[in-house]
C-alpha positions as CSV (number, residue, x, y, z in Angstrom):
1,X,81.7,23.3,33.2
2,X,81.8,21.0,36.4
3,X,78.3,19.5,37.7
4,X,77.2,21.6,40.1
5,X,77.6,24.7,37.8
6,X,75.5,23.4,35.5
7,X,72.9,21.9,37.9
8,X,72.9,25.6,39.2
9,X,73.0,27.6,35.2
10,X,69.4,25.0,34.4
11,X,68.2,26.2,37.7
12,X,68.3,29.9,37.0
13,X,67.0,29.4,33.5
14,X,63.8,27.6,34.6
15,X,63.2,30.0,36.6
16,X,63.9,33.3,34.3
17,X,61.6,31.3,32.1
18,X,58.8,31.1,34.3
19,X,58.9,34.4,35.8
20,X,57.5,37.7,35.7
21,X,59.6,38.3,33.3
22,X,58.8,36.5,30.4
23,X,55.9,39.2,30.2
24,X,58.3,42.0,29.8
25,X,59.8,40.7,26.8
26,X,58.8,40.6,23.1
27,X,58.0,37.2,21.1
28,X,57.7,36.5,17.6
29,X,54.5,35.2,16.4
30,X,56.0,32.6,13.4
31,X,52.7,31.4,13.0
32,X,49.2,30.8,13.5
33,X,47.7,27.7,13.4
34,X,44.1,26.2,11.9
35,X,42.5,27.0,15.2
36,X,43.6,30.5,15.6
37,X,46.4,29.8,18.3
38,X,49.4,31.8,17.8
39,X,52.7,30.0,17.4
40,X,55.6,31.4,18.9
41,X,59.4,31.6,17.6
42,X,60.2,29.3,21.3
43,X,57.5,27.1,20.1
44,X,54.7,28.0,22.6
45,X,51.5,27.8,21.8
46,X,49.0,30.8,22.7
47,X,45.6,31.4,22.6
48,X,44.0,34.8,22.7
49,X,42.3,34.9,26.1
50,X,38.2,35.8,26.0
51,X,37.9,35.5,22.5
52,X,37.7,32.7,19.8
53,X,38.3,33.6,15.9
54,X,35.7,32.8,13.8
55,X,37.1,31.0,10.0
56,X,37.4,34.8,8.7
57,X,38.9,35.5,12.1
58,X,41.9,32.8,11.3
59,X,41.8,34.1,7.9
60,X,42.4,37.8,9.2
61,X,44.8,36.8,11.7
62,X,47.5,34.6,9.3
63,X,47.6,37.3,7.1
64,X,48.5,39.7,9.8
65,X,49.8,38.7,12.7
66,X,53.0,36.6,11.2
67,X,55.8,37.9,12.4
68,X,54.8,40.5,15.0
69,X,56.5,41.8,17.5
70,X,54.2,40.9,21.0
71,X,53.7,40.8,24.4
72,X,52.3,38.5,26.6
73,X,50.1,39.7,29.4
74,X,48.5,37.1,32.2
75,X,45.6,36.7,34.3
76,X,46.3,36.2,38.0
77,X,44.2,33.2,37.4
78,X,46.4,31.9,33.9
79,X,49.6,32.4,34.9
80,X,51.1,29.5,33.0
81,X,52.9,26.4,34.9
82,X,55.1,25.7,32.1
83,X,56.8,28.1,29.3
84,X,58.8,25.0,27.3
85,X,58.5,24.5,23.8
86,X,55.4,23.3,22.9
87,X,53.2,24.9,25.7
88,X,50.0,26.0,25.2
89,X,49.2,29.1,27.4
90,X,46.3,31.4,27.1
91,X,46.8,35.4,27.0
92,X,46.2,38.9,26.0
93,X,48.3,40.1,23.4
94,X,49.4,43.4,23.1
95,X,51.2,44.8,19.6
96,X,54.5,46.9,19.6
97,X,52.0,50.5,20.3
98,X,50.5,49.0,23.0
99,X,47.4,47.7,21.0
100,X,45.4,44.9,23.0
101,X,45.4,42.3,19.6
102,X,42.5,40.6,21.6
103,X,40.8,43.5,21.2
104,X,41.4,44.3,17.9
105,X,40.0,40.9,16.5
106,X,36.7,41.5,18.2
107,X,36.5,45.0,17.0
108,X,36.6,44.0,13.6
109,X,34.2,41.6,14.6
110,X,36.0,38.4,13.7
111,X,35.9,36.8,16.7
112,X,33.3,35.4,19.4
113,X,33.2,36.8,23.4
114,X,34.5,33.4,25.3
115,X,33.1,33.4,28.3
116,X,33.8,29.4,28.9
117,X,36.8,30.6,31.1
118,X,36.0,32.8,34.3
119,X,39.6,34.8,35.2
120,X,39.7,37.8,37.0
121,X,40.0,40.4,34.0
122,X,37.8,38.8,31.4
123,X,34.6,40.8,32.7
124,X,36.1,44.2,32.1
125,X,37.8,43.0,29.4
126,X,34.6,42.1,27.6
127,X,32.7,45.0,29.3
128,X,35.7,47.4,27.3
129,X,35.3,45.9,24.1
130,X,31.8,46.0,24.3
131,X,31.6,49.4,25.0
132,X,34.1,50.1,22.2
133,X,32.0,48.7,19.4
134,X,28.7,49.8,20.7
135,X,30.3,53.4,20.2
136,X,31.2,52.8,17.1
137,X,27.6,51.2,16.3
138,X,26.1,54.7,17.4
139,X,28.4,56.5,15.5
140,X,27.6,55.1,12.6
141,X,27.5,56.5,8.9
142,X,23.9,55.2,7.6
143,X,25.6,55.1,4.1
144,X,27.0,50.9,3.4
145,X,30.3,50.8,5.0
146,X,33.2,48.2,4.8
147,X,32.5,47.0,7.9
148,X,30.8,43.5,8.3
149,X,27.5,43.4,10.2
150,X,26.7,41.6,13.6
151,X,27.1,38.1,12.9
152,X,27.0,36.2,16.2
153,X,30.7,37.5,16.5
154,X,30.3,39.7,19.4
155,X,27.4,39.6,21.1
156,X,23.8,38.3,20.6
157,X,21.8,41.6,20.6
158,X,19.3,41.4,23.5
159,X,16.3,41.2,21.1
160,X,15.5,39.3,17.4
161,X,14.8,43.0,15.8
162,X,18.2,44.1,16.8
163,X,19.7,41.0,15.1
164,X,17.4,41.4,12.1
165,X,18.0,45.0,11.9
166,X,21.8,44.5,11.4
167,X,21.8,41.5,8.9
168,X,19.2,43.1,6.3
169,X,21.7,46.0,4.8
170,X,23.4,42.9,3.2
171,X,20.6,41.7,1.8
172,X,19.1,42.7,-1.4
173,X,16.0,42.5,-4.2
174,X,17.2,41.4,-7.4
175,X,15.1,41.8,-10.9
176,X,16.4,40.7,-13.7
177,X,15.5,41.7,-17.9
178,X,13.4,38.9,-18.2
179,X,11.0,39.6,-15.5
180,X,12.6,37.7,-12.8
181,X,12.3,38.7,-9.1
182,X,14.5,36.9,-6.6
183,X,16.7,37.5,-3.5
184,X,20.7,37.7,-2.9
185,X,22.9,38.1,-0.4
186,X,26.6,39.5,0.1
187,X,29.6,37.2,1.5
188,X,32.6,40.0,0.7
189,X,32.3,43.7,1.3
190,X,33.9,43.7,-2.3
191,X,30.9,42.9,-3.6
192,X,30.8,38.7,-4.1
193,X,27.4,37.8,-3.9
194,X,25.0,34.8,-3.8
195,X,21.6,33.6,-5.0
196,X,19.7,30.9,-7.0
197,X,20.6,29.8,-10.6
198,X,17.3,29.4,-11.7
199,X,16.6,33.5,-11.0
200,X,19.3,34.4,-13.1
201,X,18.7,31.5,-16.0
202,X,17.9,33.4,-19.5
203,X,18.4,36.8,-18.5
204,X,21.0,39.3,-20.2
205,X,20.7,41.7,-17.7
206,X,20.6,41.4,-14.1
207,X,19.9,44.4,-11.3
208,X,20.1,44.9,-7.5
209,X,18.7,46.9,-5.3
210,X,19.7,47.0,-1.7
211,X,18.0,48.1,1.4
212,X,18.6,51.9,1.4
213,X,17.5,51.9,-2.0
214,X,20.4,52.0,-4.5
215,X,20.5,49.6,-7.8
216,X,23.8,48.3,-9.1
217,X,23.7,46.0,-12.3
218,X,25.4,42.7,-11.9
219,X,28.9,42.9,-13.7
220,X,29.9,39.2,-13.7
221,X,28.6,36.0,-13.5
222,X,31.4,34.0,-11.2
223,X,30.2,30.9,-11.1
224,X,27.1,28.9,-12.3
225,X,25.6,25.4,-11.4
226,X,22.5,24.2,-12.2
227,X,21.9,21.1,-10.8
228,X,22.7,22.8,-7.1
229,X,20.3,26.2,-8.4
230,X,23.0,28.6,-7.1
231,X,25.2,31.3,-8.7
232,X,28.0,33.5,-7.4
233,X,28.5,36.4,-8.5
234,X,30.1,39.9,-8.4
235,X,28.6,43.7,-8.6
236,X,31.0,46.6,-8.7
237,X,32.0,47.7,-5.0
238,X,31.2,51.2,-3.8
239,X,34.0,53.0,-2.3
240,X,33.0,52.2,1.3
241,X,32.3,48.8,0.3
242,X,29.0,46.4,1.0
243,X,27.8,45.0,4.6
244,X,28.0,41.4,4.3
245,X,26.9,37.5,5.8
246,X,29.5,35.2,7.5
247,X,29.1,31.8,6.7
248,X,28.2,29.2,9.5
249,X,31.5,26.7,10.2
250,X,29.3,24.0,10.8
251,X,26.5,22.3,9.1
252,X,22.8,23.1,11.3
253,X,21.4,20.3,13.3
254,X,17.8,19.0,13.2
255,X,15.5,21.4,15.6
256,X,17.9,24.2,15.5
257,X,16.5,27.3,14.8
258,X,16.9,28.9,11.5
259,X,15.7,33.0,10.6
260,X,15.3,34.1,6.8
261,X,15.6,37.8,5.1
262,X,14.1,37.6,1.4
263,X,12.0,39.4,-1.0
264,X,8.7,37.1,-1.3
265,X,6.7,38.4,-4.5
266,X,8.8,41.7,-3.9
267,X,7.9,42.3,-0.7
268,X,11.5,43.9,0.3
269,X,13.2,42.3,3.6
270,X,10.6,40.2,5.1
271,X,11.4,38.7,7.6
272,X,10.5,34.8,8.9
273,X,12.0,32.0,11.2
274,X,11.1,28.6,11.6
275,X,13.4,25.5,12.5
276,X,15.5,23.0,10.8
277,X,13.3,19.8,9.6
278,X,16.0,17.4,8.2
279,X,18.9,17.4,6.3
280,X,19.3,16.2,2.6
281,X,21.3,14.1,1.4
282,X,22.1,14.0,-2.5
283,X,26.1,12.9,-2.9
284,X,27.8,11.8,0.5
285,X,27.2,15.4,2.3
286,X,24.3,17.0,3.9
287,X,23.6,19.2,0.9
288,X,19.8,20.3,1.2
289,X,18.6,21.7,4.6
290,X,14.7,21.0,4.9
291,X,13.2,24.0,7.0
292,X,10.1,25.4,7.8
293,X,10.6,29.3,8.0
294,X,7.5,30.6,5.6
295,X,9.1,31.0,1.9
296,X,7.1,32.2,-1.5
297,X,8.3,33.3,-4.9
298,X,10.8,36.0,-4.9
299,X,12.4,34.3,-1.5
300,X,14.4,32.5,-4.0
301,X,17.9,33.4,-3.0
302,X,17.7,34.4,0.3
303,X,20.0,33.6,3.1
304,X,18.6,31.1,5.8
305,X,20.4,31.7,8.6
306,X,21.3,30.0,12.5
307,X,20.3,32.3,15.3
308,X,23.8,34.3,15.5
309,X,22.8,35.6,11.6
310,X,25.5,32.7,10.3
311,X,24.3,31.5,6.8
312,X,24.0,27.9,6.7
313,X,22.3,28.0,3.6
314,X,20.6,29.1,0.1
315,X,16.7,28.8,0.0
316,X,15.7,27.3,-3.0
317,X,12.3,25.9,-3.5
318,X,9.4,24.8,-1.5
319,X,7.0,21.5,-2.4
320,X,3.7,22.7,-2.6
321,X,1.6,19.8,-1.8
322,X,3.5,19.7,1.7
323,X,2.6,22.2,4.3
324,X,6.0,24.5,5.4
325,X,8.3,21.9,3.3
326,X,10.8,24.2,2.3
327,X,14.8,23.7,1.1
328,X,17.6,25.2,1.4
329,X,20.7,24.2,-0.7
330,X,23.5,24.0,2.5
331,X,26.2,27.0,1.8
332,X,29.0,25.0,1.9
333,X,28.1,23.1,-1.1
334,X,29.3,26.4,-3.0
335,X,33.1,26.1,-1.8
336,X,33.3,29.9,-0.9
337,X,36.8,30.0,0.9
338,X,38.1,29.6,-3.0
339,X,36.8,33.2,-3.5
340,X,37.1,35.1,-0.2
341,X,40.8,33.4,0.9
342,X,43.8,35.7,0.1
């Protein structure tokens, strides 16, 4: 091949690859990266435009999306410069039928609404997917379903009781045979579930009763730790499964707000907030979160949560002789992803 015909064979390849056309065909998706950005079989980086996966999100997405068969579809506005190996390019991804992927991840409620980026289609995108879950919310059976609840994945409900109203199902009363009274809270729809050590210590039998009212019995102790007062643990599933608590990706920071759902001296979902007072310190990590949200016996257990319903942690005790000094044990001290990763 002389010069000038291959001068003239890279010309038309550069621009077949950064034409129209690259939308029309199908890519492979070998991959998908910590961050939730898709790898490509050409090596291009692509992140799903107007949304970004939460931890369960990536979770849900490596287990699913390898290998697909996809389209890319652009924005007038993100119409990528460059389509080499090792791009990174922002889209909307639609499956083999059709299905916007973008879409799909926010129905299931892994993912946040992005609104960093302003392009042309991302308001009626978000307007669509809104809608579509907000049907589904009306629709829905008032029985426990599979489905997680609002966790700051979406969209913050306009009001704190919407928000409140949504997190509670997951959150339940436990009694135990020795007279115990305490609080828990479900991380898995399969029924994986969280509360203090020191509610469960002595007792041989253990029973839950969650907000519409139906006890299960405790079937297995997963894991126990004293010295950090929590326990993991496991009730059978229904058929439909449990609403659950996502777990926050970051540790709080002083000031922020923090909201708490708990069972004080059986007084079922109560409901208090307060703010973060200081974080704890008792190895090398932030492992107690000081708060101020009212607590009392029987809150022990419950979920202290950020303001998108994300537990950061396990409220544990409370110091008597100091007015609203209350502690949580931070959630990530319990290592959850060992139980909830495929």
């Amino acid at each position: 091949m002389n010069r000038t015909a291959l001068v003239i064979l890279v010309s038309i390849l550069l621009l077949q690859s950064c034409s129209p056309d690259f939308e029309d065909r199908y890519h492979i998706i070998k991959d998908v990266n910590e961050e939730g950005h898709l790898i490509l079989s050409s090596g291009i980086s692509v992140s799903a435009l107007g949304i970004t996966p939460t931890n369960e999100g990536i979770v849900w997405m490596k287990a699913n999306l390898k290998n697909m068969r996809v389209k890319l579809v652009f924005d007038s506005k993100n119409y990528p410069e460059s389509l080499e190996p090792g791009s990174k390019i922002v889209s909307y991804i639609l499956g083999e039928d059709g299905q916007s992927i973008n879409s799909e991840i926010l129905s299931k409620q892994l993912a946040y609404c992005n609104t960093a980026i302003d392009y042309d289609s991302l308001e009626a995108f978000q307007a669509y997917s809104r809608q579509g879950i907000a049907l589904k919310n009306n629709n829905r059976n008032p029985e426990l379903t599979s489905e997680p609840v609002w966790a700051g994945t979406i969209q913050a409900p306009v009001d704190l009781s919407d928000l409140v109203d949504q997190l509670e199902p997951a959150v339940f009363l436990i009694e135990t045979n020795t007279g115990n009274q305490g609080t828990g809270f479900f991380v898995s729809n399969a029924g994986l579930a969280v509360s203090n050590y020191h509610v469960f210590k002595g007792s041989s039998r253990v029973m839950i009763t969650l907000a519409n009212g139906i006890q299960l019995e405790v079937n297995e102790v997963v894991e126990a730790k004293p010295e950090l007062d929590y326990v993991i643990f496991k009730v059978v599933p229904t058929s439909s499964g449990f609403k659950y608590l996502r777990l926050a990706a970051k540790s709080p920071r002083r000031a922020s707000e923090v909201l708490v759902i708990g069972n004080p001296n059986g007084l079922e979902r109560s409901f208090t907030k307060g703010v973060v007072s200081a974080l704890r310190k008792i190895d090398k990590q932030d492992d107690i979160i000081q708060f101020d949200a009212a607590i009392s016996p029987g809150s022990s257990g419950s979920p202290v949560m950020n303001s998108k319903g994300e537990v950061l942690g396990i409220a544990t005790f409370k110091r008597n002789e100091c007015e609203n000094c209350n502690f949580a044990v931070n959630i990530k001290c319990l290592n959850l992803d060992r139980y909830l990763l495929p």
